[in-house]
Every structure is written in C-alpha cells, then in structure tokens.
BADO-799106 format. One record per residue (C-alpha): residue in one letter; x, y, z. Coordinates in pm, whole numbers, plus 50000, padded with zeros to 5 digits. Layout:
<recs>
aXYZ
...
</recs>
This chain:
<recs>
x442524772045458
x441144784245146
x440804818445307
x444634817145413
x445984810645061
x444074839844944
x445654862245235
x449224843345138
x448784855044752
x447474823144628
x444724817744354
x440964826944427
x437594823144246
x436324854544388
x437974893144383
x440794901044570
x440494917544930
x442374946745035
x445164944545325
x443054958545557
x440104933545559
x442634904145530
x444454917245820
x440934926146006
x439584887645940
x443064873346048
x442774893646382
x439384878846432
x440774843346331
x443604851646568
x440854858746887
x437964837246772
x439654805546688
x439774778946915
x442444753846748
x446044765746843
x447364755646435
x444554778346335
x445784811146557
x449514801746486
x448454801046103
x446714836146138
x449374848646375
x452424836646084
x450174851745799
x450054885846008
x453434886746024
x454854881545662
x451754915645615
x453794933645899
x456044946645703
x454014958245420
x450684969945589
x453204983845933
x450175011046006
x447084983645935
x448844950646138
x449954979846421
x446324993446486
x444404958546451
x446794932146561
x448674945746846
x446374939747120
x445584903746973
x449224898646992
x449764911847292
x446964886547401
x448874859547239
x451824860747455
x449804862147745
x447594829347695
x449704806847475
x452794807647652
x452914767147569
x453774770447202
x456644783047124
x456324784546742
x453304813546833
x455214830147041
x457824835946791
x455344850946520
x453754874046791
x457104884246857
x458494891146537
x455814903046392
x455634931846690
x459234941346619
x458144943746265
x455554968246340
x457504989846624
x460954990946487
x462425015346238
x465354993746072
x463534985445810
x461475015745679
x464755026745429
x464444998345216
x460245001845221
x461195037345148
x462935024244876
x460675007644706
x457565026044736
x456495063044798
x453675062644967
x455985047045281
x457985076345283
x454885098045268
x453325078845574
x457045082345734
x456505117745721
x453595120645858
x454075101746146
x456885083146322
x454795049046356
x457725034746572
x457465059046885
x453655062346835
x453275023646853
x456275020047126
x454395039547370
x450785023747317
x452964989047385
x454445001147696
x451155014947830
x450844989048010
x453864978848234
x453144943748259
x453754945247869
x456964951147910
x457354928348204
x456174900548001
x458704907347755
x461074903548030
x459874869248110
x459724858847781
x463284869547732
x463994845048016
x463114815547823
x465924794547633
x464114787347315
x466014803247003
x462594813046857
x461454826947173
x464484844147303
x465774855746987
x462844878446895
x462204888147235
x465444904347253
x465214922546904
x461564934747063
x463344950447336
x466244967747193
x463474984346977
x461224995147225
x464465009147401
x465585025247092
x461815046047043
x461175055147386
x464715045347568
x463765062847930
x460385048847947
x460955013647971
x464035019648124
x462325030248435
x459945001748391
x462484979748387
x464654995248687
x461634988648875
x460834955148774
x461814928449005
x465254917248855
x465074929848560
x468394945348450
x469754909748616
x467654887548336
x469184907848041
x472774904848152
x472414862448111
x472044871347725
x476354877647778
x476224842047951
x474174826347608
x476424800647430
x474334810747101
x476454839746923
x473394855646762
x471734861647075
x474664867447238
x475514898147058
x472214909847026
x472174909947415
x475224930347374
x473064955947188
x470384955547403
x472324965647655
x473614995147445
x470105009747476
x469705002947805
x473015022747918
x472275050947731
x472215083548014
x470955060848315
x473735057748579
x471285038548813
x471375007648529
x474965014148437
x475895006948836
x473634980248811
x474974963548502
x478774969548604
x478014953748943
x476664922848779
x480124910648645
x479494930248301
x483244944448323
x484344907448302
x482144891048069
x482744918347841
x486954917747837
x486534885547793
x484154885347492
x487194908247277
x489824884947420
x488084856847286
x487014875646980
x490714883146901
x490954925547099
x491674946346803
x491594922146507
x488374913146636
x485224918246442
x482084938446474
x481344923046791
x484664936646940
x483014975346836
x480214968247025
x481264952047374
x483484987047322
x480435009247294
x478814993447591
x482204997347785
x481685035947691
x478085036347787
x479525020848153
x482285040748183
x481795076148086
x480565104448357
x480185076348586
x482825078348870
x481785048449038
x481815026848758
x485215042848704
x487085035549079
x485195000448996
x486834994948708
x490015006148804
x489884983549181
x488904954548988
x492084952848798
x490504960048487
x493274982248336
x495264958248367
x493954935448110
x493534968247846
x497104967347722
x497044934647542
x494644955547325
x497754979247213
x500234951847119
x501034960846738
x503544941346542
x506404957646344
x504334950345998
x501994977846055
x500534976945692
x497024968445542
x495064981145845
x491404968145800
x489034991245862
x487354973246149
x490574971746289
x491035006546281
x487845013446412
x488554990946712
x491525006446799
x490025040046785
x487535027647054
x490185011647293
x491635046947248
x488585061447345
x488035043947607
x491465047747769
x490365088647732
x487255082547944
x489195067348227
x491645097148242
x489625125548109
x490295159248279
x486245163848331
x486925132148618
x487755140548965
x491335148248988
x492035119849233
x490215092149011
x492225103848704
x495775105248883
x494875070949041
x493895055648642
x497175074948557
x499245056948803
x497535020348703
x498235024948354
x501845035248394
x502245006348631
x501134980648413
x502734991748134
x499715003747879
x501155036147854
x504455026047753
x503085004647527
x500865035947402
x504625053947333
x504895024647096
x502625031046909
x503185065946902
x506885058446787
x505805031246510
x506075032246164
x502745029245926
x500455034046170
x497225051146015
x496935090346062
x493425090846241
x495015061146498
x498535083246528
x496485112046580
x493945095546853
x497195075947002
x498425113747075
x495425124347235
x495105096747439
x498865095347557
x498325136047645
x495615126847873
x497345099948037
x500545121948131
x498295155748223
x499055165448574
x500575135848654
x504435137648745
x505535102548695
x504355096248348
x505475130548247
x508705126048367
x508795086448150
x507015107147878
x509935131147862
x512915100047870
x510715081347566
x513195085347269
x512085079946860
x513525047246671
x515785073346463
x519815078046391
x520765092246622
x517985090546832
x516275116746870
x513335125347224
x509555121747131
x508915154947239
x511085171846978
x509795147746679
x506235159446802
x506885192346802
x508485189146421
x505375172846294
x503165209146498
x505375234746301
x504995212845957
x502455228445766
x502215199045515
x501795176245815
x497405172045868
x495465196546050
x494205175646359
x497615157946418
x498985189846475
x496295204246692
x496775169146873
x500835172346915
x500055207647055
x497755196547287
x500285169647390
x502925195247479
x500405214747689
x499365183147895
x503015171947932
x503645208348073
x500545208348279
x501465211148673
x504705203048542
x507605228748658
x510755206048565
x509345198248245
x508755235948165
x512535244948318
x514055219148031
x511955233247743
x513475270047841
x516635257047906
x517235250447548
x516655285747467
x519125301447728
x522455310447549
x524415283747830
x522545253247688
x522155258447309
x523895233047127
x526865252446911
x527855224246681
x524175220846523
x523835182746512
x520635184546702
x517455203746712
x515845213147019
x512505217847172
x513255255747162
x514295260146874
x511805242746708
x509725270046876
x511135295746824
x511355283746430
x507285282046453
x506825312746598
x508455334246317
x507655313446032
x505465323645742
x502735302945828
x500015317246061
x499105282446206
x502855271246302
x502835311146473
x499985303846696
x500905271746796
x504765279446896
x503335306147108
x500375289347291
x503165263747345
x505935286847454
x503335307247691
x502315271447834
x506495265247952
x505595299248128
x502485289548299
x502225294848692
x506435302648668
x507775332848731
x511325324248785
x511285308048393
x509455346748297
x512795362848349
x515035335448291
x513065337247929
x514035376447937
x518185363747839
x517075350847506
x518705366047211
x517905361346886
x519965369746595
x517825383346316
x520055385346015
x523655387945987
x525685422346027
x522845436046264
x523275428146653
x521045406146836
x517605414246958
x515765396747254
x513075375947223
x510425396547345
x511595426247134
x511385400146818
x508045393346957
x506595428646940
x508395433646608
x506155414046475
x503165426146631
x504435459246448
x504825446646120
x500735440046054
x500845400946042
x497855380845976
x495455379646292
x495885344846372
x499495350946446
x498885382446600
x496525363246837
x499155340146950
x502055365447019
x499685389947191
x498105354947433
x502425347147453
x502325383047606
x499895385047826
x500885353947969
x504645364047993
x503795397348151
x501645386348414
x502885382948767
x506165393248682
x506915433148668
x510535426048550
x508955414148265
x506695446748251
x509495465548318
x511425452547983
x508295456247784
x507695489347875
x511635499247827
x510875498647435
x509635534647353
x507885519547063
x505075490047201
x503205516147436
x502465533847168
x501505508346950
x499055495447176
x497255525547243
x497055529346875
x495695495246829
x492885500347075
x491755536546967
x491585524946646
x487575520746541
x488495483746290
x486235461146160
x484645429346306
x488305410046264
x490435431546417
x488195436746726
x489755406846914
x493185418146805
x492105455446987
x490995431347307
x493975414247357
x495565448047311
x494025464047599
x494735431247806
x498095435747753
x498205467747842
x496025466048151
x498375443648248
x501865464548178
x499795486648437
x498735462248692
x501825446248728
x503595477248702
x506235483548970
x507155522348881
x510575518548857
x510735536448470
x509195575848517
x508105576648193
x505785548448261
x504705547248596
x501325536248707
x499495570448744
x500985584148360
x499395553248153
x496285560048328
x496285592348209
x497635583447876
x494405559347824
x491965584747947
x493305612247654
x493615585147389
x491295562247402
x488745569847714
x488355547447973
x484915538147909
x485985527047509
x489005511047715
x486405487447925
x484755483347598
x487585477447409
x488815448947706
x485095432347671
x485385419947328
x487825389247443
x484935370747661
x481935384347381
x483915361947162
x482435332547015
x485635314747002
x486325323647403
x483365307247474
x484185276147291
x487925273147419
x487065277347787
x484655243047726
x487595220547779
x490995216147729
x491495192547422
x491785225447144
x489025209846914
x488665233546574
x486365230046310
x489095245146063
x492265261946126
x490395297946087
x488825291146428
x492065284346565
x492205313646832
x492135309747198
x493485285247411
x492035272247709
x494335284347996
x494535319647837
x490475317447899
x491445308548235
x493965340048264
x491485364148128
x488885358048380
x491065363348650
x492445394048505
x489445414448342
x487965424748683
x490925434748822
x492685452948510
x488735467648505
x489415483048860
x492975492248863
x492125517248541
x489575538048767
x491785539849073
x493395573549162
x497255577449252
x496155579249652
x494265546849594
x496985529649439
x499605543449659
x497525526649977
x497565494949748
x501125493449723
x501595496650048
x499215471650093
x500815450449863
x504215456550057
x502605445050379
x501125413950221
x504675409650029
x506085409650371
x503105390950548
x503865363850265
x507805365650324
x506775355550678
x504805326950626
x506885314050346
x509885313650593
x507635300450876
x506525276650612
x509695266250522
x511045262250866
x507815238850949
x509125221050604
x512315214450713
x511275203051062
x508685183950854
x511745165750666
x513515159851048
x510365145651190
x510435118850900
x514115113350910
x513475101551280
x510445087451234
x512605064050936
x515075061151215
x512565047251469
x511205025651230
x514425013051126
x515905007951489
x512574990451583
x512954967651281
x516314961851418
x515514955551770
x512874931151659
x515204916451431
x517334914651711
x514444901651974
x513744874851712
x517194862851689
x517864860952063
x514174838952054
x515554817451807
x518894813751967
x517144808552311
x515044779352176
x517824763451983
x519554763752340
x516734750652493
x516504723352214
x520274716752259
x519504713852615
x516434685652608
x518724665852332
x521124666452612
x519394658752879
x517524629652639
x521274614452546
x521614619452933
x519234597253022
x519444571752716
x523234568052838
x522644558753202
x519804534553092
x522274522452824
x524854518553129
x522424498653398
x521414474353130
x525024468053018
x525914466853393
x522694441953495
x522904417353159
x526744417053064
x528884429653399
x530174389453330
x531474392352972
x532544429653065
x534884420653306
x536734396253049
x537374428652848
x538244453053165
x542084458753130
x544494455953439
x544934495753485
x541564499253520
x541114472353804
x544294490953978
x542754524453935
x539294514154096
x541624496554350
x543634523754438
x540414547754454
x538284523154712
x541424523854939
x541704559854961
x537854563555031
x538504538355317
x541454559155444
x539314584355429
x536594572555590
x538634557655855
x540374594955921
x536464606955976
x535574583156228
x538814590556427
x537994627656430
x534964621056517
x536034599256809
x538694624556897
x536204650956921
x534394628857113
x536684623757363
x537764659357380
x533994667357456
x534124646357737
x537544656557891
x535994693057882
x532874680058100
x535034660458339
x537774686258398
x534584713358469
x532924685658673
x536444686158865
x536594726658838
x533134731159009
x533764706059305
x536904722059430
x535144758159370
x532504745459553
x534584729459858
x536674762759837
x533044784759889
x531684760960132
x534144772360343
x534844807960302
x530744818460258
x528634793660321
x524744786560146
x525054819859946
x528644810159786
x526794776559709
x524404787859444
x526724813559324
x529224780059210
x526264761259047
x525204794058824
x528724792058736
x529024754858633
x525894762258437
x527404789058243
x530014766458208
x528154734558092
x525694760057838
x529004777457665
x530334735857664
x527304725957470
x526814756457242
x530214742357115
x529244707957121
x526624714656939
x528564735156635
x530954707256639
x527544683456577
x526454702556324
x530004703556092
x530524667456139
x526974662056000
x527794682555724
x531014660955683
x528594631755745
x526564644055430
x529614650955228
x530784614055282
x527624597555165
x527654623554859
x531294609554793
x530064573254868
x527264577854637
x529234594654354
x532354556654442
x529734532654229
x531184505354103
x532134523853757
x533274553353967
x533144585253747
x535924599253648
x539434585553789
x540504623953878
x537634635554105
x538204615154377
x541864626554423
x540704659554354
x537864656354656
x539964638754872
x543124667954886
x539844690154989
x539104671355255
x542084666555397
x542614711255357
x539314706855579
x540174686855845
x543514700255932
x541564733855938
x539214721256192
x542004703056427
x543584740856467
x539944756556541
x539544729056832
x542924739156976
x542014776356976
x538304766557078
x540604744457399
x542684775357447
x539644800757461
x538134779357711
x541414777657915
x540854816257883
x536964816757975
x537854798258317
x540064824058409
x537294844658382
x534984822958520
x537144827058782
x537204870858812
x533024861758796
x532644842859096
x532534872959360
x529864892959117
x526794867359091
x523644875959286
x521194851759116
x518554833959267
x519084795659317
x515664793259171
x516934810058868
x519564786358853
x517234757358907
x515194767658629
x518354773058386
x519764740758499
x516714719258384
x516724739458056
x520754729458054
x519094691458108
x516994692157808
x519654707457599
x522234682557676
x519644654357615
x518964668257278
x522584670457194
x522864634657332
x520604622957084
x521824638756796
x524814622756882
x523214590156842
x521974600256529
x524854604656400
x526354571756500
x523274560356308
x524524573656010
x527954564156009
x526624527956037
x524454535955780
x527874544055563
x529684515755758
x526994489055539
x527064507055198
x530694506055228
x530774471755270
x528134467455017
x530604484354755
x533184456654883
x530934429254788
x530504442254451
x534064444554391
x534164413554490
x531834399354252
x533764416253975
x536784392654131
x538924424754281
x540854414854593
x539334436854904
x541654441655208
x539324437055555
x539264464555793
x541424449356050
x544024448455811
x543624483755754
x543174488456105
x546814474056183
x547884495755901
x546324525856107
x547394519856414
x550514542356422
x549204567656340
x546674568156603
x549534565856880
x550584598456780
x547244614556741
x546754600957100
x549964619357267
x549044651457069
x545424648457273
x546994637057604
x549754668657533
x546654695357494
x544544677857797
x547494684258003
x547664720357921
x544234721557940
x544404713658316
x547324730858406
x545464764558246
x542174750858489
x544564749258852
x546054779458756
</recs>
C-alpha cells in the first residue's frame, strides 16, 4: 500500500520514481498479483496516469488490460478501470486540453497520432473487439457505460476496420442497437453516437440498423425529447437519420413504406411568435430540413423522389413547409434552407408545383409566393444565398413543368399585362432584373427567364411579341432586340454571361427565333467581332458563349433571309475569324472551371457572387450542342443541302408518327372511356344482381314466416276445436249456424245429383248391351237363314265390334266419373266442420252443375253416334271375311276387358260408400255442435220429382234409341 500512495502522489521516505517505472511496477502488480483488491487497486492507479503518461500506460498496460477483461469478468468495479482507462489511452477528445497545458503533448501529438497507432494494435486481434461487444452487453452502468465510450473511439480512429469486424461478428450490429432501448439517458445517447460512427459510408450496417426498428426508436426519441425545441440529443438522433438515409435507396423506399414521413411534419409546426430562436433550435430545424432534402434529392432515382414527393404533399409537410416559408421572423439561414428544401420537394413533380404555384403570401392584398420570391432574387440588399436559393426555387418549380412556364410568359405578352399597375408580376419582376444596374439581379432574371423557355418552343416565339418601351418619345423595341442592346453596350461580364446563356437557350430549336436574331444587321457583326477579338483571361468565356450563339444562329438556321443563309456565315467565319480559332474559340465554355462546377448538380452553390456564371441546364445544352455546332461549321453547301433534305424527310417521318401517335392517343382515351363504361355497367349489374339476391331472400323469408304463421294457425285452430268446441258454440252467432246449414244441404244435393248420374249412366250402359244383345240375335236369325255357317261368324265379329266400341265408352265414362269421384272427396275434404270460406262452396258448386249438364248432352250425342254406327254396322255385314278363330280369340280378349271394366265399376261403388260414411260422419259432428240434420229419406222424398222426370227423359232417348236400331 505504501508503494500505491507513492504512485497516487502521497508522501515517501525515499526519491521519487518517474511515470514510467510506476506505471512498469503497476503492470507487474496488475499480472503478478493474486488478490483481486490488489489488481483493481493497480488497475484504478493506471488509470488516473492514463491521461498524463497516454504513450507510457498505452505501450505497458494495454495487453495487461486487455488480459483483465478477459479473466475477471466477475468484478465489475475492474472492469470499469480497464475500460476507462483504455478509452483514455486510444481516444483523442482529450489531447486539446493536455495540449493546453503542456508542450511537450503537442510535440508528441505531432509526432505521432497515438490514437490510430494504439486503435489498430487493439483491434489486432478480433476477439478484442468481440469482447468489447460482449461487454457492451452487460447492464452494469460501470461496465456498459465505458464500454460504449471504448467503442465509439475505436470507430472514430480506424472506423472501417472494426466495422467489418463487427459486420461479421455474430449479432453484432443487433447488441448496439439495445443501447436506444436503455432506460439510462447517458448511455442512451452515447449509444446514439456510437451508432454515428458505425453508419458512417457502410450501407451493409445502415440496412442492418434501419431494419432493426432504428427508424422508430429514433422518431420517437425527438418526439419525446420535444422535435425541434429539443436539445442536443434531438441533433444527434438527426445525424444518425442522415447517416441512414443518404445515398441509400433502400433505406429510403423503407422509410418512406413505413410511414415514416408521415410523422416528420409535426417537426415544422411553428407558432406565430417566431422570435428568440435558440440556437439549438435553429440548428435542429436546419437538420429536419436537411433531412427532408435527402429524401427528395435529385441525385435519387427519379421514381423514389416523385414517390417521397407525393407522401409529403399528401400528408401535408409540404404545406406546412409553405408556412414557414410565408412566416414572419423566421431566421435567414432557416428561410433560406426552408427554400431549398421546398424547391426540391416541388422539382419535377406536377402536383406540388401546381399547389406551389396557388400558395399566396399573408400580405394586403395578397400577393402569390412566387412573385414575393422573385422580389427578394432581384433585391440586391436582400443576402447572397437567399437569393441564389429563391432562384433555384423558380428553376425547380419550372422543371418538367410546361403550364407553369406558359403562366410566367403569359405575364409578359401585351394581352395579359396588367394596365392599371396595382400588381407586379412574375415578368415583370424579370424583366426589371434583367436590365437593372446590378450584375447579380442581370444574371439571375435571365437564367430564370431562359428556364420558362426550357424544352418549349411554342413559349420561344410566343416570347418573340414582347415589347418593351425603353424611354418615352422613342417607339418600342422587342425584347430580344433590348437583349442584344445590351450585349452592345460593354456591360460587366457577369451580365453579359446571363443574356448571352438567355440566348443560346432562346435560339435553340427554334429558327423563327434565329430568323429574328439574325434580321438585326447589327448582332452578326458583333459576334464575329467578339470572337476574333484576341482578350484577356475574362473575356475568354464571354468570346465562348459568343461562338455558341452563333453556331447556333447557323445550325438552326432555316435560310429564309439571303443575307444570312447557312453557306454565307460559314464563309463569313472562315475570313474573320478561321474556323480552327472558331473551334478554339467554342472550347473555352467546357475548359471552364466554373462549367465544371455547375454541371455537378443542380442546387447553384457559389462561393461568392464572382463565381456566379453558369447554370446547370445551360451545361446540359452545351454538351449537346458543341459537337454538332463543331460539325455543321466544316460541312459544305452539298452536305448541308442532303441534310436538309434529310431533315425534311425526318420532319415528315416525325409528322407521321406524331399523327399516328395521336390517333393511337385518342383511341387510347376511347379504350378507357369504355373500359370506365364496362366497369361502371358491371358495378351496376352487380349492384343490380345483389339487389335481386336480397329481394329474393327477403321473399323467401316472407315466405317461411308465412308458411310458419300457416302452420301456428291451424295448430292454434285444432286445439281451440279439441279443448273449447263446448264454450265456442255458446259464442257461435245464429247466421253462422244457418250458413254452415245451408252449405251441408247443398253438398248433399249435390252429392245426391252424382249418384243419380251415376246410376243413370248406369242404366244407359246397360240398355246399350241389351238392345245390341237384341240387335245380334235377330241379325243372326236373319243370316241363319239367308247363308248359313259362314253368315254365322260374320254376325259374332260384328257383335264384337259392337260390344269393344260399347266398352271403349264405358270405360271413358269410368274414368270422368272417377275424376268426379275425386273432385267430391276434394270438396268433402275442403266441408270440415269450420268450412272455409262461406263463398267457395257456391262458387264450386255452379261449376259443377256447368259440368254435368255438359256431360248429359255428350251422352245424347255419344246415344245418337251409336244409333249412327249400327247403321253402319249394318252396310258392314256383307264385307267381313274373318276367321271364327279370329273372332274367338277377340271375343275372350272382349271377356277380360269387360271383367276389368266390371271391376272398376265396383271400385267405384267402393268409393262412393267410402263418401257415403264421411258424409255421415260430418252429420254427426254437426250434430254434436247441436245443428238439426235432415235424414236422407227426407231428402230423398224431397228428390223424388225430380227423378220422375229424369226417368221419362231416359225412357224418351231409349225409345229413339231402338227405333234408330229396327230401322
């Protein structure tokens, strides 16, 4: 112990060691000792020297450290020191304030960067860094804590290294994302951190980390930590957003399908007190800004911007971005950011341009965002990088964007300029830029006014009306004559820059355009005396843009002025300037350092306004139009003669496929229109099908409640008829009785009527067989005598034919009055004692009666058709050669046929006695219900009459019947 207070500066007897021995017998302590409290003492007293003596404690102690955390996992107090007093000796974080306070450190520092030498003997050995991992696991403060701080370090000094060793190690990056998950702040934010490093360039561990829920955790770290107003804790869970998010298009399309957007614009919700902006708060902002950029950047795939561009419009964050853009005392650098941002969200995309274009500023009157923007770009007093920002605005709201560019022109056509002069318009605010006295508010107005030409050659000549009145007393001038006035008049380079790039971009594609140009004697010349010109270093991109323009007055040349057709500017360039100095001349555009920089991106990023000189789609424009300007000067008159015609053909080869393209358009727009006609007719028809289900299950359903109350009523009617027919009949009322009366006796009369037909019939059936009986013996007598044996049979195959046609009308007559039979029991079943309804029966009873009067004239004309047949019978007697075994044969058959009928008969006695008992059956019931019931030989008696007559009307047609037989 005494040698520990002399290492921890306390008294000694002898001299004072050096740091090096103290820290050499401390390592030995640290491997030698036995006693844990002795190696945790050495091990603490190593690391309050770590700091001092970084270089001694790094080359002596590290592998006894190292050691340390391998063997005395157990204590976690040991651990802790090893831990710390590693990060002491590996990081860099601390070596300014040693730097501070002695100069030998920043001597050493100089030398040697300790940190990366030291981080790369520790991660040597993988399992080092494994370890580490492992120990991060652990939820001990002291063990955790410093394990962590280790990490970030080593990450920090040799960052792709161990972030390879830990990709490979066996769930590595999913340990480190439970340090979001820690309920402890201080670890939870140095977890945060950590993962900083470990995002940095590595798209394998950014996939990694996203996929393990680190979107999630981290929105809702700055939710709880209050989004913008949020402290130093928001700025980082922003950075580590970044580290996720940028050049990583599937952490993107992640980020966007998981709703994350979404939950961004709560981050943008300012309040109207916009003052006393901390500068954390600002800086927060600025990276939810930023962050919104890298979702919608124009270095993304086009579809995973437009599809971020469509979410945030959607959900509102971009109109909430116009809010802030609109606000009052909003700091410059988050105005100026706010612009960028809002610019990137609206490029290309149609649907936020067009909302961008209807956002209006809180003023009196009110007055659209694009025109206040483009006041603060032609401001010179307003700050350098909010106007470079508002211009870059205009060019994204414009980019891909045809109606937007046909409005900004519009407001420079004479038809649409306001003539009062309450308001200020887009174009005139450009056209107020472009010939002001400052050089930056030139350039800008004309990159902006070449960027409403873009890609649009109908707005190229539509731009060709403007007029422009210069001063008063002197007649208008047009705008690209103003244009080349100035170009004239020896302006300042900048702004000679921007009208020549307005140019260019004018002229191209559009040889009306060329045409107008060219129709001023004085700009041909000018140009050719710009280029042949030998200026200095400055005016050298002036002379390039010079001989772009005027490669491109020939290119696009369509001959129609002499003076300056194709062939005659060639030769005027080879006798003023040369075509070689020409080529040269055209060169020093894409030599230009600023070219190079402006064709990077789009964003125009300047270090000062000086180096404010190209714009990125004029980049664009001169690559595709060197080569070609480059050829066109060294082609002959034959050559461009075949080009023309050429062109023609292609001109007319394109006129053909734009009509067949337009035809295929419009059957296009048919081919929906029916398609949205199908679709609409089948959603009818299945509207429709569904319906007629419904209604046919509601009918069904009205059906079974029917048939239930069906049934429930005649079980409701047999137990009020079994239990309480007594105590009913009290309450049965007189009519009632006489109506059930009444209907019984007419069912009698009827049934009575029936049986008499039926006997009638009877008895006419067997005067038929008698009288043929009678017929066939005096035929036969009369034969006998005439012819003898052969006349014999020829009588009996008569009677046969006689007694077959007899029965094949017997038997029809059987088979109606069994269907009357079957109609009388129906009746007899439907006369219960409750009886129905009182009008059925009358109604059933009239049909009956129709009936049976029917059949009594069908029996006369069936007696008269026999009285015919026997006539004929008669004619047939001299014509039958049959065989009397024939006849036999037929005549047994006739047997069977009449026994057949015979018992049918019977049966149907059988069932009228069958009717006979339920009739008298009802008459006992009525009689129980006390109703007087008249017997059948009173109705018999009643009858009787009646029968008389029917009897002479039978005895009347028998008699004719046998007078019709002797005849």
């Amino acid at each position: 112990m005494n040698f520990l207070r002399g290492v921890m500066g306390g008294p000694s007897a002898g001299p004072q060691p050096s740091g090096a021995d103290t820290i050499q017998k401390l390592c030995d302590r640290v491997a030698s000792s036995t006693l844990l409290d002795d190696r945790r003492d050495a091990v603490r007293a190593l690391k309050s020297l770590s700091k001092k003596y970084r270089l001694e404690v790094g080359i002596q102690a590290m592998e006894h450290l190292i050691h340390v955390l391998q063997t005395d996992r157990s204590d976690s107090e040991i651990i802790g020191y090893a831990l710390d007093t590693l990060y002491n000796v590996i990081s860099n974080d601390l070596e300014e304030e040693e730097q501070d306070d002695s100069e030998e450190e920043n001597s050493a520092k100089q030398v040697d960067d300790l940190g990366s030498q030291f981080t790369e003997i520790f991660i040597k050995q993988q399992e080092n860094v494994t370890l580490l991992l492992t120990l991060v696991e652990e939820f001990d403060f002291h063990v955790r804590w410093p394990g962590v701080k280790l990490l970030t370090s080593l990450l920090k000094q040799q960052g792709p290294q161990v972030q390879q060793i830990i990709l490979v190690s066996p769930m590595g990056v999913s340990r480190l994302m439970d340090l979001l998950a820690d309920s402890r702040e201080v670890i939870r934010n140095d977890g945060v951190l950590l993962l900083q490093q470990l995002t940095k360039s590595n798209a394998a561990i950014q996939k990694i980390v996203a996929f393990e829920n680190a979107f999630e955790r981290l929105l809702d770290i700055i939710t709880e930590e209050g989004n913008s107003d949020g402290g130093i804790v928001v700025e980082d869970c922003l950075l580590l957003l970044q580290n996720l998010l940028k050049n990583n298009n599937s952490n993107q399309n992640f980020f966007k399908e998981g709703s994350y957007i979404q939950r961004m614009k709560p981050w943008f919700e300012v309040g109207d007190d916009n003052c006393g902006w901390s500068a954390q708060k600002v800086t927060n902002l600025h990276l939810m800004l930023q962050l919104v950029r890298v979702l919608v950047s124009p270095t993304n795939p086009p579809g995973a911007t437009s599809s971020c561009q469509k979410a945030m419009f959607h959900c509102g964050l971009l109109q909430q971005l116009c809010t802030i853009l609109m606000a009052t005392g909003v700091p410059a650098d988050i105005l100026t950011e706010t612009i960028n941002t809002v610019s990137e969200v609206i490029r290309g995309c149609q649907t936020n341009q067009d909302y961008f274009a209807s956002v209006n500023a809180p003023s009196n009157p009110p007055r659209p965002a694009i025109v206040v923007l483009l006041m603060s770009m032609v401001n010179e007093r307003q700050p350098f990088v909010l106007r470079c920002a508002v211009l870059y605005c205009f060019q994204c709201f414009l980019y891909k964007n045809q109606k937007g560019q046909g409005e900004i022109v519009s407001t420079l056509l004479p038809s649409t300029i306001d003539a009062t002069g309450n308001s200020v318009s887009a174009g005139q605010l450009l056209c107020g830029g472009l010939f002001s006295t400052d050089s930056l508010s030139n350039w800008c107005a004309a990159v902006a006014l070449a960027h409403a030409l873009q890609e649009n050659g109908t707005l190229k000549e539509q731009l060709l009306r403007v007029q422009l009145a210069t001063s008063i007393g002197n007649p208008p001038v047009s705008l690209l004559q103003q244009c080349t006035n100035i170009l004239s008049q020896g302006s300042k380079v900048q702004t000679r820059v921007g009208l020549l790039m307005l140019l260019c971009t004018w002229l191209s594609n559009c040889s009306i355009a060329v045409t107008h140009f060219l129709h001023n004697p004085a700009n041909v010349p000018f140009l050719t005396g710009q280029i042949a010109e030998n200026l200095g270093e400055e005016e050298q991109l002036v002379q390039g843009l010079c001989a772009l323009l005027l490669g491109i007055s020939i290119y696009y040349n369509d001959n129609s002025l002499e003076n300056y057709r194709k062939e005659k500017l060639k030769q005027l360039i080879e006798k003023r300037i040369g075509r070689e100095n020409f080529i040269e001349k055209l060169g020093f555009i894409s030599k230009h350092e600023l070219y190079s920089r402006a064709a990077q991106k789009p964003q125009p990023s300047f270090s000062s306004p000086d180096h404010m000189m190209f714009d990125h789609e004029f980049t664009k424009l001169v690559k595709e139009l060197e080569g070609v300007i480059s050829k066109a000067i060294y082609k002959s008159s034959e050559e461009d003669k075949k080009e023309e015609e050429v062109k023609k053909t292609l001109e007319q080869h394109d006129n053909i496929v734009t009509h067949y393209k337009k035809v295929i358009r419009e059957q296009d727009q048919e081919l929906e229109e029916l398609k949205q006609r199908i679709s609409t007719l089948t959603s009818q028809n299945e509207q429709l099908q569904a319906t007629v289900t419904q209604q046919v299950s509601q009918i069904q359903q009205h059906k079974d409640q029917y048939n239930l109350l069906k049934v429930q009523l005649g079980k409701d009617t047999q137990h009020h008829n079994s239990h309480g027919d007594k105590l009913q009949m009290n309450g049965i009322q007189t009519e009632e009785v006489s109506k059930l009366k009444e209907e019984l006796e007419e069912w009698k009369n009827k049934h009575e009527l029936l049986q008499g037909q039926l006997k009638e019939k009877d008895s006419v059936i067997e005067k038929l067989n008698s009288s043929q009986l009678e017929m066939g013996a005096t035929e036969q007598s009369l034969q006998t005598s005439r012819f003898g044996g052969l006349e014999h049979s020829n009588e009996l195959q008569k009677e046969l034919e006689m007694l077959r046609s007899q029965l094949q009308l017997q038997a029809a007559e059987i088979s109606k009055l069994q269907m009357e039979n079957q109609k009388l029991q129906v009746m007899n079943t439907a006369a219960d004692p409750m009886l129905g309804d009182s009008g059925a029966p009358a109604a059933m009873s009239s049909e009956l009666e129709a009936r049976l009067e029917q059949e009594i004239k069908e029996l006369k004309s069936q007696v008269k058709a026999l009285s015919e047949e026997k006539e004929s019978l008669k004619q047939q007697l001299d014509s039958s050669t049959s065989t009397v075994a024939i006849l036999q044969d037929k005549n047994s058959r006739l047997e069977r046929e009449v026994a057949e009928s015979k018992k049918e008969q019977d049966d149907l006695l059988v069932l009228l006695a069958d009717q006979d008992q339920k009739i008298s059956a009802q008459k006992m019931k009525l009689k129980d219900f006390g109703v007087a019931v008249e017997d059948e030989d009173d109705t018999e008696s009643g009858d009787q009459g009646d029968e008389d007559e029917d009897g002479d009307e039978e005895e009347q047609d028998e008699n004719t019947a046998v007078c019709y037989q002797e005849n």
